[in-house]
C-alpha positions in Angstrom: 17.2 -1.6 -27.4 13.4 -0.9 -26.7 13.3 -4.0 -24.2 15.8 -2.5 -22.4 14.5 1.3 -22.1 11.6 -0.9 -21.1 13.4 -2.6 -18.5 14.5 1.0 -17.3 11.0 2.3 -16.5 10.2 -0.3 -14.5 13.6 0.1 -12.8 13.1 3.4 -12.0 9.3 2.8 -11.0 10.8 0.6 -8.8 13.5 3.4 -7.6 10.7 5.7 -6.9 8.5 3.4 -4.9 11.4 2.7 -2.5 11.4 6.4 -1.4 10.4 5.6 2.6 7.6 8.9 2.5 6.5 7.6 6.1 10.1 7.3 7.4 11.3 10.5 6.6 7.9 12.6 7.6 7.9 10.5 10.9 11.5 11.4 11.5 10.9 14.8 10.5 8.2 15.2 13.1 8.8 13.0 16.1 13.1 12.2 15.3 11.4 8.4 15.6 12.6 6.1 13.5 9.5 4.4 12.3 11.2 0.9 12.0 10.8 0.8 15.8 7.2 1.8 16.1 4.5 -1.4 16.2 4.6 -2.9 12.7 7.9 -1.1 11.6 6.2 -0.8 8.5 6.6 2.8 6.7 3.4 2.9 5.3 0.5 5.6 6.5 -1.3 3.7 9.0 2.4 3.0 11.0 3.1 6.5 10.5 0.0 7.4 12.0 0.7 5.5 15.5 4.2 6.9 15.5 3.3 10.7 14.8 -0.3 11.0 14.5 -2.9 11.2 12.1 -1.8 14.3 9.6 1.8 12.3 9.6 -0.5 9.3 8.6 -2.8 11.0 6.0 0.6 12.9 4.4 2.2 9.6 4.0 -0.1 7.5 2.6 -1.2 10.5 0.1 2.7 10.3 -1.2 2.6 6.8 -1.5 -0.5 6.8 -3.3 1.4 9.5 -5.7 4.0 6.8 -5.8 2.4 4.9 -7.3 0.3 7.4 -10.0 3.6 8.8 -11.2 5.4 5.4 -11.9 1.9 4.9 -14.5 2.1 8.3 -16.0 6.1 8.6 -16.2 5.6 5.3 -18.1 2.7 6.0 -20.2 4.9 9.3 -21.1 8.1 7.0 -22.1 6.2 4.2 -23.4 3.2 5.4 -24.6 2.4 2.5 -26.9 3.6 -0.4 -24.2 0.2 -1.2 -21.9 2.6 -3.8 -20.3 4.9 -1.3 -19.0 2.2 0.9 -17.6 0.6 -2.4 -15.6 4.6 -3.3 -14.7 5.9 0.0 -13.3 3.6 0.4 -10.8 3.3 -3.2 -9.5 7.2 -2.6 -9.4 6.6 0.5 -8.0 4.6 -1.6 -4.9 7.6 -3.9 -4.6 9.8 -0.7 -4.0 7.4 0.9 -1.6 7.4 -2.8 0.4 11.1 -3.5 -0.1 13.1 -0.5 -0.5 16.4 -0.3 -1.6 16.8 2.4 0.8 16.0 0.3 3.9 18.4 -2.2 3.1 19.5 -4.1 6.0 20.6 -7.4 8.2 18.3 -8.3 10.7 19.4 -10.0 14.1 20.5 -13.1 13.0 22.4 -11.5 10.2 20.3 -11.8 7.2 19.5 -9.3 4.6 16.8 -7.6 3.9 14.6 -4.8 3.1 12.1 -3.1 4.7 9.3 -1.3 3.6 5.5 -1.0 4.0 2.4 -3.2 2.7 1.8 -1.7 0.0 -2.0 -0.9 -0.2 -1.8 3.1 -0.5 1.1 2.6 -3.8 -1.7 0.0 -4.9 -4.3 2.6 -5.1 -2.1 4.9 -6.6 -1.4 2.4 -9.8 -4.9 1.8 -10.0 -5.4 5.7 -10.2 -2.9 6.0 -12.3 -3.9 3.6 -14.9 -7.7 4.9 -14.7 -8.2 8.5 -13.1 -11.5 8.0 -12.3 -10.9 4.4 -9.9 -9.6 6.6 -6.9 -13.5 7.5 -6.9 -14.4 4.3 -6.3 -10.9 2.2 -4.9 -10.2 4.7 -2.5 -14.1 5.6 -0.6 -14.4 1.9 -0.6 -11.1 1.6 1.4 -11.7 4.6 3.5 -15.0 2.6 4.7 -13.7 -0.9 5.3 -10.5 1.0 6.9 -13.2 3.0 9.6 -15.6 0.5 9.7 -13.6 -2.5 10.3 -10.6 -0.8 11.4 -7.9 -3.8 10.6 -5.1 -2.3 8.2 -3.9 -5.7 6.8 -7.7 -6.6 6.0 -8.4 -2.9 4.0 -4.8 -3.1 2.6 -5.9 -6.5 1.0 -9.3 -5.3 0.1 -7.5 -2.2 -2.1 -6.2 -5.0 -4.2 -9.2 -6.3 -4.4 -11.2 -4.1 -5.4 -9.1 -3.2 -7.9 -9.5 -6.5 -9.9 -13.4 -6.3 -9.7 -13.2 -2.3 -10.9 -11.0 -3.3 -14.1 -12.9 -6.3 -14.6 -16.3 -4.4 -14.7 -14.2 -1.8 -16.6 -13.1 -4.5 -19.5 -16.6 -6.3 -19.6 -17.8 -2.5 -20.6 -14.7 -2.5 -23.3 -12.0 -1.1 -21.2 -8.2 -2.8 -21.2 -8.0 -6.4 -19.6 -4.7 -5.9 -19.0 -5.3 -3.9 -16.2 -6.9 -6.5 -14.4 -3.8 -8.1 -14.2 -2.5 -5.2 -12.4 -5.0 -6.2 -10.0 -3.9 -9.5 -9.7 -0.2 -8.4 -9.6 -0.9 -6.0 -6.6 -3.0 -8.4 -4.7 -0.3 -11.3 -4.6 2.0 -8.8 -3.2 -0.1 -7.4 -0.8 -1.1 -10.7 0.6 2.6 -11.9 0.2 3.5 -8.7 2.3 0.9 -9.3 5.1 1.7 -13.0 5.6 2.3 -12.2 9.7 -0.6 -10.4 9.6 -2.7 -13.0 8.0 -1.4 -15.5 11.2 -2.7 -12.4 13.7 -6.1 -12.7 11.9 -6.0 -16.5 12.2 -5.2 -16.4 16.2 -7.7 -13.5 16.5 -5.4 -10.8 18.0 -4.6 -8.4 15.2 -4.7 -5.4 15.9 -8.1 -2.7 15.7 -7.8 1.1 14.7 -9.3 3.1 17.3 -10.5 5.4 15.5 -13.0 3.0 13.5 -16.3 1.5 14.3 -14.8 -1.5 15.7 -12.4 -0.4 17.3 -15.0 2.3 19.4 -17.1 -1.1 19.7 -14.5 -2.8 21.2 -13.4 -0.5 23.7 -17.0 -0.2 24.9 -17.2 -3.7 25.3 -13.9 -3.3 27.5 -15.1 -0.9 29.3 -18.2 -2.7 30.5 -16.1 -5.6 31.5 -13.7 -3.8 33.8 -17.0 -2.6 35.2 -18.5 -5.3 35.9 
């Protein structure tokens, strides 16, 4: 009986993370339909080209709630179960990258579900499981994000960061389960940016204007259609 109320939270972890935040705030604003916008991804940083950057902040602060509340609803329901708080958010990113809510066949008649990448839900786990890692997860993100300004290479950092925070976290006494919700998140980050990882390959993903790089590399354009 307990494995299966078990079972249940991560279920409904998994429930919640599907809700597509960036969809319905894009549609909201713009009546786009963020599937159609670059990436298609509904995550912050596609909600951001489609409608802007407050569109892009409020999305990817819900998903980072996404993936806070799956922790705490499960530390509420399971209190003793450290396994269930590590599962329901990493379930929680697998909703938020393929939602049962974006189900769908593609144009050679698959099926499949849509989503984002999953680095804000990732952070929000992370948070979730230890408050005080959004002090650390999220500034470090923020700067690779506007420094580097490649979303698939700051999505991927997220996850990593977090093993190295609950790693230091466990060496100081701290759970070492939670590590493995680093580990959890990371595979399915990485799994999630596979055609981004080919872009980074070829060289031509794409830059953020609005980060160091990208204002870096428009300079350098700039100077070449001088010239």
């Amino acid at each position: 009986m307990q494995i299966a109320f078990d079972i249940g939270i991560i279920i409904l972890a998994y429930i919640f993370g599907s809700i597509p935040f960036g969809l319905l705030i894009v549609k909201l604003k713009t009546g786009k339909d963020i599937r159609e916008v670059e990436s298609g991804r509904t995550g912050g940083t596609n909600a951001m080209r489609a409608a802007g950057f407050w569109a892009g902040f409020a999305t990817a602060l819900l998903d980072i709630l996404k993936g806070a509340v799956s922790v705490w609803v499960a530390q509420w329901l399971a209190p003793d179960n450290q396994w269930v708080h590590v599962l329901a958010p990493i379930a929680a990113i697998l909703g938020h990258n393929y939602s049962i809510f974006l189900a769908e066949h593609d144009g050679n008649g698959k099926f499949r579900l849509r989503g984002g990448a999953g680095g804000a839900p990732s952070v929000g786990g992370a948070m979730g499981l230890w408050p005080a890692s959004i002090l650390i997860i999220l500034p470090l993100g923020m700067l690779t994000f506007f420094t580097i300004g490649i979303a698939s290479i700051t999505t991927m950092a997220v996850g990593l960061f977090a093993i190295i925070v609950f790693a230091i976290r466990a060496f100081q006494g701290g759970p070492w389960i939670y590590v493995w919700y680093g580990v959890g998140a990371e595979v399915l980050l990485i799994w999630a940016l596979r055609p981004n990882l080919k872009k980074l390959i070829q060289g031509n993903e794409r830059v953020v204007k609005y980060s160091l790089n990208g204002w870096l590399k428009a300079r350098r354009e700039a100077k070449e259609v001088e010239k």
